[in-house]
C-alpha positions in Angstrom: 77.1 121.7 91.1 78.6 119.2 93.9 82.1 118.0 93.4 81.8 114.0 92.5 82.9 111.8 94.8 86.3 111.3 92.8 87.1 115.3 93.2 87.1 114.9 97.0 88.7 111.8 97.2 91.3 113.3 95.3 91.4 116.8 97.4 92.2 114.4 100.2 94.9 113.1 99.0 96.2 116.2 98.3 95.6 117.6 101.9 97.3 114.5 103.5 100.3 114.7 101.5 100.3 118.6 101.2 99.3 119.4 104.8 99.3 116.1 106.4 95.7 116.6 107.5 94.3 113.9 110.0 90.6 114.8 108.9 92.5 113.8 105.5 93.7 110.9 107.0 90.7 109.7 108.9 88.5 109.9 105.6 91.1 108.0 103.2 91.5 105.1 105.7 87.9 105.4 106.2 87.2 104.9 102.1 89.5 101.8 102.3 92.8 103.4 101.7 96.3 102.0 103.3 99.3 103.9 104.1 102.7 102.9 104.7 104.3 106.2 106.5 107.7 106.4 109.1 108.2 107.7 111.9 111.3 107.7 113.8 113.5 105.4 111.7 110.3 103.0 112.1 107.7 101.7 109.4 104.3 101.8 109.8 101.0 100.5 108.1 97.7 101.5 108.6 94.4 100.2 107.3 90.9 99.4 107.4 88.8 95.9 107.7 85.6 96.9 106.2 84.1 93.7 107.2 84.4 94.5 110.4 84.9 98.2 110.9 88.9 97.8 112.3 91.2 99.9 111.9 95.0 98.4 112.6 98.4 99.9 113.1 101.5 98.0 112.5 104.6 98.3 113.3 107.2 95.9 112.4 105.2 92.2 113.3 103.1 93.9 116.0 99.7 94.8 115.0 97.0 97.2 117.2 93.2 97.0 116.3 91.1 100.0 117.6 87.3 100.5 116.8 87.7 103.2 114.5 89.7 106.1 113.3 88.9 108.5 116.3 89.8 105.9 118.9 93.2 104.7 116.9 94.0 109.1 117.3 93.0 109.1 120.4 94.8 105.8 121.8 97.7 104.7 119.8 101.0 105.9 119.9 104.1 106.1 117.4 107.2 104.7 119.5 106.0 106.0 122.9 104.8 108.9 121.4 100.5 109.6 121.2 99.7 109.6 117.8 98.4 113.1 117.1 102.1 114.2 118.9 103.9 112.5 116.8 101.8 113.1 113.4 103.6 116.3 112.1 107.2 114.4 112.2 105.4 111.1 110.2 107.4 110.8 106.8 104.4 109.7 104.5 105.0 106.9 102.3 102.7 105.0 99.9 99.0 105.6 100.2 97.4 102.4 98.8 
């Protein structure tokens, strides 16, 4: 028997808060999640436009659009910082 789609969701939750997992990450922002997270004394937000497949960063008033979820890892950057450096200091907040 396959796990529902509910089980996984759920598992990825728990991998993103438990092991801050950025395949974790990918597929909750990816299903429409949000999350609010910190890094560096900063707040950030991160979500999805499913109307037109954009994913956006924000910090503060200043918002980044990439493509997708493997561009936003591979191109953005937490205060200076490339993302995927600076993901195991993040401070996870509220996942919407």
């Amino acid at each position: 028997m396959q796990p529902s789609p509910f089980d996984l969701h759920d598992r990825m939750v728990q991998e993103l808060y438990e092991k801050k997992s950025l395949p974790a990450l990918a597929y909750l922002i990816e299903a429409g999640r949000e999350l609010e997270f910190t890094y560096r004394g900063r707040e950030y937000f991160l979500s999805r436009d499913t109307q037109v497949a954009y994913v956006s960063l924000c910090q503060g008033e200043r918002e980044t659009g990439y493509g997708s979820i493997p561009l936003l890892l591979e191109q953005a950057s937490l205060d200076g910082v490339p993302f995927r450096d600076a993901w195991p200091e993040v401070v996870l907040g509220t996942l919407f």
